[in-house]
C-alpha positions as CSV (number, residue, x, y, z in Angstrom):
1,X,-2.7,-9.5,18.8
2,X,-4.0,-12.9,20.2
3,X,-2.5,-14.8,17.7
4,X,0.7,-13.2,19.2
5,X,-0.4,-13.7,22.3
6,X,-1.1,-17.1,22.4
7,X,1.7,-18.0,20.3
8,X,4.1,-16.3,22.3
9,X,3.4,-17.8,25.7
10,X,3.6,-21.3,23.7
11,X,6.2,-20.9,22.4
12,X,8.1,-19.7,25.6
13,X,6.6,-22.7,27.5
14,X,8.4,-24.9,25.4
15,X,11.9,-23.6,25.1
16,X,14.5,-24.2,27.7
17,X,13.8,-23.7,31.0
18,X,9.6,-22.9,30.1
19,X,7.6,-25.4,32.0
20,X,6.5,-27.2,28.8
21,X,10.2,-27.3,28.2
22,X,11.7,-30.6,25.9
23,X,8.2,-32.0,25.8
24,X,8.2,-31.0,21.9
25,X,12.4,-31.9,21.8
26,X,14.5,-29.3,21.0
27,X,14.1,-26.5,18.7
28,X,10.0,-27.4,19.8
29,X,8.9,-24.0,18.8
30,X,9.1,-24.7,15.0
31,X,6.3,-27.7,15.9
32,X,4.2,-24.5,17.6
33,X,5.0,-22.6,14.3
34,X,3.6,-25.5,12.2
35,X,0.8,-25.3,14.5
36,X,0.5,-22.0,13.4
37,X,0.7,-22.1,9.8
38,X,-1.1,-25.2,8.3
39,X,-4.6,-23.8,8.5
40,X,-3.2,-20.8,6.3
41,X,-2.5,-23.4,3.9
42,X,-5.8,-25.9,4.0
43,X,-7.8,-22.9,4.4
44,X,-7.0,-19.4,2.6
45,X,-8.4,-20.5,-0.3
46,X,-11.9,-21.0,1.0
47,X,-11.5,-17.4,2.6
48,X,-10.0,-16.3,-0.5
49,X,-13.4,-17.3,-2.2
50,X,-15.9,-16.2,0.9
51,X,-14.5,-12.6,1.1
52,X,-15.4,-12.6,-2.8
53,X,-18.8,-13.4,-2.2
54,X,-19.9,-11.6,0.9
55,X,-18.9,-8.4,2.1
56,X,-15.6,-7.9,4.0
57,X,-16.9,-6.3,7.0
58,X,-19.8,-8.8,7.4
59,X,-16.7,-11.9,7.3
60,X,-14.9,-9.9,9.7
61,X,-17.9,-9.7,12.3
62,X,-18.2,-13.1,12.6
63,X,-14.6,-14.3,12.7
64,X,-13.9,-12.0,15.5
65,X,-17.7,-13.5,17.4
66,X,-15.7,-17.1,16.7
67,X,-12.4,-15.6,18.1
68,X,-13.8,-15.7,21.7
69,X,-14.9,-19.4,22.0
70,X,-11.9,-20.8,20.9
71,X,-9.5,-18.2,23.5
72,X,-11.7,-19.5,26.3
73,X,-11.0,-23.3,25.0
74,X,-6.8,-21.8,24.8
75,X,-7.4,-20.4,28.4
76,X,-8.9,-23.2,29.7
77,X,-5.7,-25.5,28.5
78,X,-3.5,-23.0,30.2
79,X,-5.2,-23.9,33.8
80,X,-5.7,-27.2,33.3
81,X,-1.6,-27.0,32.6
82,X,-1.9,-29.0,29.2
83,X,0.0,-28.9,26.2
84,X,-2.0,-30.4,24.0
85,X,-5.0,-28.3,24.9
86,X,-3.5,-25.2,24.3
87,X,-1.8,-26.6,21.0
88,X,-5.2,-27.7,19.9
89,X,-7.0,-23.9,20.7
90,X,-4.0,-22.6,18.8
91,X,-4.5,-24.7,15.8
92,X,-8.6,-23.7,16.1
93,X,-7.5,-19.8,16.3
94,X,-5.3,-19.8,12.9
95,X,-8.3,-21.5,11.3
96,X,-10.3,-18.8,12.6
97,X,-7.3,-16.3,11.6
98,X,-7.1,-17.5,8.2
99,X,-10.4,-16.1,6.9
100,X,-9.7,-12.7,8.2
101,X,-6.6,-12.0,6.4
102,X,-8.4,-11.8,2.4
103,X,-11.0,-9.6,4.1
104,X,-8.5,-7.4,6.1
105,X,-6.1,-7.0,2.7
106,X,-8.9,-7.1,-0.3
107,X,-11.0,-4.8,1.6
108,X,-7.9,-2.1,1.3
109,X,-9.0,-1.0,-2.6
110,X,-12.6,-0.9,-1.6
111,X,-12.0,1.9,0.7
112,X,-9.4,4.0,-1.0
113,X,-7.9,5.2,-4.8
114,X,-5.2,2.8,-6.1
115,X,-3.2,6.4,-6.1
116,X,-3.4,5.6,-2.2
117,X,-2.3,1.7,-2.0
118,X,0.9,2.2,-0.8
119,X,0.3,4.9,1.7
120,X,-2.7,2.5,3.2
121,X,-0.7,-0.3,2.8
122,X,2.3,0.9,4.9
123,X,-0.7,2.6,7.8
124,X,-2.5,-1.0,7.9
125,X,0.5,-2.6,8.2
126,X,2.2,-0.5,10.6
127,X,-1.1,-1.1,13.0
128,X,-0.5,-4.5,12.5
129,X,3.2,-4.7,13.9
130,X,1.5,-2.3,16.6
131,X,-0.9,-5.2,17.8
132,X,2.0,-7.9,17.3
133,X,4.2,-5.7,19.1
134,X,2.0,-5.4,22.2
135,X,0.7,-8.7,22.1
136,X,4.4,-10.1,22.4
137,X,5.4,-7.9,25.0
138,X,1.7,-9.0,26.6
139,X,2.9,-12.7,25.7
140,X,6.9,-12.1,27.9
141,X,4.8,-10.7,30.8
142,X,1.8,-13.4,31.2
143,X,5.0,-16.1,30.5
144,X,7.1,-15.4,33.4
145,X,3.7,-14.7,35.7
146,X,1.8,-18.0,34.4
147,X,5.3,-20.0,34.7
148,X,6.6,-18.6,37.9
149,X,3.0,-19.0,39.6
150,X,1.9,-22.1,38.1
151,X,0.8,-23.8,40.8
152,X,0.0,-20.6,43.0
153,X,-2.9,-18.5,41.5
154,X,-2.2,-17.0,38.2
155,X,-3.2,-20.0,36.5
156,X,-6.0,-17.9,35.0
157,X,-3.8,-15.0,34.2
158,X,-3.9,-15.9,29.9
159,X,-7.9,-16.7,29.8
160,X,-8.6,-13.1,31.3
161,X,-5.9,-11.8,28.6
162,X,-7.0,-13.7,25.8
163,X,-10.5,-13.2,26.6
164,X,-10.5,-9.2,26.5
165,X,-8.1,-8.7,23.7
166,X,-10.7,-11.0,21.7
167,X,-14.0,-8.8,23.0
168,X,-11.7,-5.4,22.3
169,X,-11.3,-6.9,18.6
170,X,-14.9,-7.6,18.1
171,X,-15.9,-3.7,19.4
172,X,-13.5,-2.3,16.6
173,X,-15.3,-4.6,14.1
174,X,-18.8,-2.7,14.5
175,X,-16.9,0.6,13.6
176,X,-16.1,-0.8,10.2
177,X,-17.2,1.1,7.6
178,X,-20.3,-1.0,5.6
179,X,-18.8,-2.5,2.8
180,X,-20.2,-4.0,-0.3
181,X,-21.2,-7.5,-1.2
182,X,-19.2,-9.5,-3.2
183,X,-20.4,-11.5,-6.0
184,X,-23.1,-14.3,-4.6
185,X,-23.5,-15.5,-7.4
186,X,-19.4,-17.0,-7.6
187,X,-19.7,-20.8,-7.7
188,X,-18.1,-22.3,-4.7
189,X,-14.8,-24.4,-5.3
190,X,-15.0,-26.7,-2.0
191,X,-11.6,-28.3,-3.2
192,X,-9.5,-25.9,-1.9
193,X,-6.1,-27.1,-4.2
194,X,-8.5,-27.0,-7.0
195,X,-8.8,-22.7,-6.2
196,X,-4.8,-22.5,-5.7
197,X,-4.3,-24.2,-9.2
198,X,-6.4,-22.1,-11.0
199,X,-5.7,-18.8,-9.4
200,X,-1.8,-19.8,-9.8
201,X,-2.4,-20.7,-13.4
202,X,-4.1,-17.0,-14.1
203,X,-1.0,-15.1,-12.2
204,X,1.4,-17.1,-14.3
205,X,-0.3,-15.1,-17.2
206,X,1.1,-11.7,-16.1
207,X,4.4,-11.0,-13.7
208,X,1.8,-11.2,-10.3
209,X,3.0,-14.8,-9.7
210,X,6.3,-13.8,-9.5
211,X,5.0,-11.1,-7.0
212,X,3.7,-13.0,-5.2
213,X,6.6,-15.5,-4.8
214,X,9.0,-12.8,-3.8
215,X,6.1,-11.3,-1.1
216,X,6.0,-15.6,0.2
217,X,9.2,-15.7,0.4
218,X,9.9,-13.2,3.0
219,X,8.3,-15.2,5.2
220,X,10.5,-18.2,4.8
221,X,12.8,-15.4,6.6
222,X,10.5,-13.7,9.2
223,X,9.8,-17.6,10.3
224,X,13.1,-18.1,10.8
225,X,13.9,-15.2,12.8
226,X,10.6,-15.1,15.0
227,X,12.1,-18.9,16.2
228,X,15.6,-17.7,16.9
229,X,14.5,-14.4,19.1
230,X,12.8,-15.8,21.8
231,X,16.1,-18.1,22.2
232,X,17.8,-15.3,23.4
233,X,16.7,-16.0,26.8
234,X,19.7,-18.5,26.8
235,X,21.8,-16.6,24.6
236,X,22.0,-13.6,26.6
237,X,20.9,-15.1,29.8
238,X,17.9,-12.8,30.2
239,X,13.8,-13.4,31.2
240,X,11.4,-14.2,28.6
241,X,9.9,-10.7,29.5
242,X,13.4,-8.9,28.3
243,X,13.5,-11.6,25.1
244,X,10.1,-10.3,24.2
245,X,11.1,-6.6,24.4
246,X,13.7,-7.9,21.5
247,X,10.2,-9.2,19.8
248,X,8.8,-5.6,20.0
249,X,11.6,-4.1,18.2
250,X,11.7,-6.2,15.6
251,X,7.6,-5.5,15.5
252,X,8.3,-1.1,16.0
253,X,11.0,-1.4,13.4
254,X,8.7,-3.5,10.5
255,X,6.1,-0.7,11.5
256,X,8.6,1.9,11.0
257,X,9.4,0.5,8.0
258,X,6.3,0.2,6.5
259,X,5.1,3.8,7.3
260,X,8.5,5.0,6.1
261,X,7.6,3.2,2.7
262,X,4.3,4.2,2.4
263,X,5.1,8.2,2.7
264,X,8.4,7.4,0.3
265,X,5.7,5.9,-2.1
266,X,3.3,8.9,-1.6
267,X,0.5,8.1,-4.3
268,X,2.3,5.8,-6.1
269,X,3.6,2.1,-5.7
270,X,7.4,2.2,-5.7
271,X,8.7,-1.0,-6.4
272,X,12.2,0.5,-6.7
273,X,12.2,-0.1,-2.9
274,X,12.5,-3.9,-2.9
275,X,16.4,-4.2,-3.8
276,X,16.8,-1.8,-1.3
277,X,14.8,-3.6,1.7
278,X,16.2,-6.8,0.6
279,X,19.8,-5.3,0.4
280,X,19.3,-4.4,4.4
281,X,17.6,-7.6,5.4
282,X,21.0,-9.3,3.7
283,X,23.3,-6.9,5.8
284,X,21.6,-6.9,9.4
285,X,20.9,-10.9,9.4
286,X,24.6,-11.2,8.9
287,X,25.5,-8.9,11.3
288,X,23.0,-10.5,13.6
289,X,25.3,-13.5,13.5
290,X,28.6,-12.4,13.0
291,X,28.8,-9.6,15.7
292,X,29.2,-11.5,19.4
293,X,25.9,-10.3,21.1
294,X,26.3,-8.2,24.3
295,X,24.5,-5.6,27.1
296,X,24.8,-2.8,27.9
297,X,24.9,-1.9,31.4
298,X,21.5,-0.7,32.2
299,X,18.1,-1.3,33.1
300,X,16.9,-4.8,32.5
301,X,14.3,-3.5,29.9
302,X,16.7,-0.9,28.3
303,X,19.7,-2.7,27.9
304,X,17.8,-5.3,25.8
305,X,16.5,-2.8,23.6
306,X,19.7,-1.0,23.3
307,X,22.1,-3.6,23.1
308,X,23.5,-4.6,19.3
309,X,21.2,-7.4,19.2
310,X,18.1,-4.8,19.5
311,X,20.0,-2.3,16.8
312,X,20.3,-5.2,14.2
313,X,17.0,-6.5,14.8
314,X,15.6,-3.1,14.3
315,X,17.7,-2.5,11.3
316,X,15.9,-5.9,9.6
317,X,12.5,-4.5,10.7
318,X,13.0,-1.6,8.9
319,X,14.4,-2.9,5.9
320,X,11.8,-5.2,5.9
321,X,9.2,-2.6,5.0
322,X,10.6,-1.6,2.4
323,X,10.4,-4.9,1.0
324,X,6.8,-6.1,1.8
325,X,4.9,-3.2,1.6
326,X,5.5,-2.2,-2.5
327,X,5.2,-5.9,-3.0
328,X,1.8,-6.1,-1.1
329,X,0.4,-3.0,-2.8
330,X,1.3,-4.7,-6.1
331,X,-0.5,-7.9,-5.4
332,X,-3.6,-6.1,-4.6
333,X,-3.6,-3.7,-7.5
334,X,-2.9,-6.2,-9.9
335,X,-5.4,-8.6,-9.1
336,X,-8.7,-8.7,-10.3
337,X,-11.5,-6.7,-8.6
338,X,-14.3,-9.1,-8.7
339,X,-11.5,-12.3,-7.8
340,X,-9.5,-10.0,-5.6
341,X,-10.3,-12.4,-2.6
342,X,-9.1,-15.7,-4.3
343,X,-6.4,-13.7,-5.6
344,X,-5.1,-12.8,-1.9
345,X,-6.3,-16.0,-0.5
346,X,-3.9,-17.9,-2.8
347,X,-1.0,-15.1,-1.8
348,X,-2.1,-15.6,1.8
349,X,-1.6,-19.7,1.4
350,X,2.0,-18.9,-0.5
351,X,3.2,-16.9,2.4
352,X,2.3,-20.0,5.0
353,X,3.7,-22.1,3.0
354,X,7.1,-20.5,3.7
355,X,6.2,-19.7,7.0
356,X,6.0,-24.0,7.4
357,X,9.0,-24.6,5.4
358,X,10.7,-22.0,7.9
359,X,9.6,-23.7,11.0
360,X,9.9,-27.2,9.7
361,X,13.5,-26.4,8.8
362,X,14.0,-24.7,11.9
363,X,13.4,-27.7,13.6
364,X,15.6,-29.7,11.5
365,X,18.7,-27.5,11.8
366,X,18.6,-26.1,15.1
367,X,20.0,-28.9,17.3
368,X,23.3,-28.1,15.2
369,X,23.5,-24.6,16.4
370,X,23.7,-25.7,20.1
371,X,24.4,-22.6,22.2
372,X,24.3,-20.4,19.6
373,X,21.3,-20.5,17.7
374,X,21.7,-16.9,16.8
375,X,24.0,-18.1,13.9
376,X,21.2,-19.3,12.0
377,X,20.8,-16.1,10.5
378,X,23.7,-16.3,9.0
379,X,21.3,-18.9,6.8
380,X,19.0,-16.1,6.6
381,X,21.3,-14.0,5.2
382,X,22.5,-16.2,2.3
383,X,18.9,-17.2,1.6
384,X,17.5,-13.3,1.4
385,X,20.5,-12.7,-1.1
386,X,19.6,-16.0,-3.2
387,X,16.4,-15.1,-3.3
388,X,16.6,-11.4,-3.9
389,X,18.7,-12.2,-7.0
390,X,16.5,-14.8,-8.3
391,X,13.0,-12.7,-8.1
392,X,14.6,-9.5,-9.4
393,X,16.3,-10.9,-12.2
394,X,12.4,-12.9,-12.9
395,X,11.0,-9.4,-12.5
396,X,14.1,-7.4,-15.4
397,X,12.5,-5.8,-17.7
398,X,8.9,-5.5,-16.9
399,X,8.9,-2.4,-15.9
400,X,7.8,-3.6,-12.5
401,X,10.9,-2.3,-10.6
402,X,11.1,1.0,-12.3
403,X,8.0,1.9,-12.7
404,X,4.6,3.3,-10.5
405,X,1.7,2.1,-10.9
406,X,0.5,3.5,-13.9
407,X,3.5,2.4,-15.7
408,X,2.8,-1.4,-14.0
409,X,-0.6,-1.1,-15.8
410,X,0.9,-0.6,-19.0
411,X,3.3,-3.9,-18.6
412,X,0.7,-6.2,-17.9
């Protein structure tokens, strides 16, 4: 939720008409996305390797204890009305991100059946989009109030956010269940490209790499769209607390999605549900940017959430599920148990990778879209059904996208 948070109100303050606004040229929110994503790359393999060794709870205690220094340093930037301050807190909280993410995934198989992946697969991840939901809608609200009172009081508005949503985090931590320790015995790569090669070179033994490509690649798509929504407060002429209620339905519908997929899967993993997520990611982004968006007359809140734009965006959402959560349960039940962490680390680095390639592109392409930046998923659109073809026609024959889980077992 505070990487949502944080993010959000960044990202906001450096689109058009945000008080940051130009300081990072146009199309400056794929520079906060960078931001975002590089210490995913530099550092999921180290936590890839550290949620191996120790136990998953104990990494998880102390990355939310770091979580609060660093939101203070973010909140801190806020009032002190600085950029560079805030970009600098956000780079320190994806560091501190990064080595939750193996814990928070490889800790899945330690606490239930591989029968059950799927279904706790699609629950995790439907809490997930919960937190990202609110803290985007938290992220439109603490915008308009920290821009609009700037200079008049609420300067300290996203310190109290940030700083409570981080203690709330570390309270949930203690009510993890004890977990065991991982293998201290594991020599410790401190080359970090020295950990991706290797692990790569193992997947490329069985069909996980291509697994895991087709799970990174979805997030050369999410980038791109999670850069063109909040630029709806200039295509539809609307508040950055309206653009963010467009943010939570593209976070309710992936949630939808992934529960959805994890009932349909029931105690199996159902990979037969990728060609159909990608199928409706391919359909909504071109509607997305084909169909002219409008409102509907209503309430400012309601007729952002039930205009066309809001129906599409929830359509990719959904679809969307379908697509990750199979894939995820995959990557986790085909990996080693005793490398598990290294194994998601590696995926974890993949799937920033993309998420950089999306926002340095992004940035690149944008100031050709002018006033309509919402035609950029028209890119998405071709690029999910490129991809989609490429991965499944890698994955013919396996078994993989016919089978469950005990059938995967047998094709490895």
């Amino acid at each position: 939720m505070n990487d949502n948070v944080l993010k959000g109100v960044l990202t906001f303050m450096v689109i058009q008409g945000g008080l940051w606004a130009g300081d990072l040229g146009e199309g400056g929110q794929g520079i906060v996305g960078i931001c975002f994503t590089l210490p995913f790359i530099f550092l999921s393999g180290y936590a890839g390797q550290i949620a191996d060794r120790y136990s998953k709870r104990t990494v998880t205690m102390w990355v939310k204890v770091i979580e609060i220094p660093i939101v203070i340093l973010a909140g801190i930037g806020f009032m002190m009305g600085s950029l560079w301050v805030t970009l600098l807190a956000l780079l320190a909280l994806t560091c501190q991100s990064s080595f939750f993410g193996p814990a928070k995934y490889g800790m899945i198989p330690e606490l239930v059946d591989a029968s059950d992946l799927s279904r706790a697969n699609g629950t995790i991840n439907m809490m997930t989009n919960v937190a990202v939901i609110v803290g985007t809608l938290v992220a439109g609200v603490v915008s308009n109030a920290y821009f609009r009172e700037q200079t008049s009081g609420l300067v300290w508005l996203p310190i109290v956010v940030l700083v409570l949503i981080a203690i709330a985090g570390l309270a949930s931590a203690f009510l993890l269940t004890p977990l065991p320790t991982g293998d201290r015995d594991a020599k410790f790569d401190f080359n970090p490209l020295t950990t991706y090669v290797t692990t790569v070179r193992e997947m490329s033994k069985t069909r996980l790499l291509m697994v895991m490509m087709a799970w990174g690649y979805f997030y050369l798509l999410a980038g791109i769209a999670l850069f063109i929504v909040p630029e709806y407060t200039a295509v539809l002429k609307i508040s950055s607390t309206e653009a963010s209620m467009l943010m939570g339905v593209l976070g309710v519908s992936i949630g939808v999605g992934c529960a959805v997929a994890g009932l349909i899967s029931g105690h199996r993993i159902e990979p037969r549900l990728i060609p159909i997520g990608a199928a409706g990611l391919v359909v909504f982004f071109a509607l997305l940017s084909f169909v002219p968006p409008s409102l509907p007359d209503l309430q400012p809140m309601l007729r952002v959430a039930l205009s066309n734009v809001g129906f599409f965006i929830f359509g990719a959402g959904f679809f969307a599920g379908f697509y990750i959560v199979p894939l995820q349960a995959l990557l986790q039940y085909m990996s080693p148990d005793s490398e598990r962490g290294r194994f998601l680390g590696t995926a974890n680095a993949v799937s920033f990778v993309f998420l950089t390639v999306a926002a340095l592109l992004y940035w690149a392409i944008r100031p050709a879209f002018g006033d309509s930046p919402q035609h950029i998923f028209m890119l998405s659109s071709i690029l999910m059904a490129a991809g989609a073809a490429f991965f499944l026609w890698q994955l013919r024959g396996t078994g993989i996208l016919i089978g469950s889980g005990a059938d995967i077992a047998a094709s490895e």
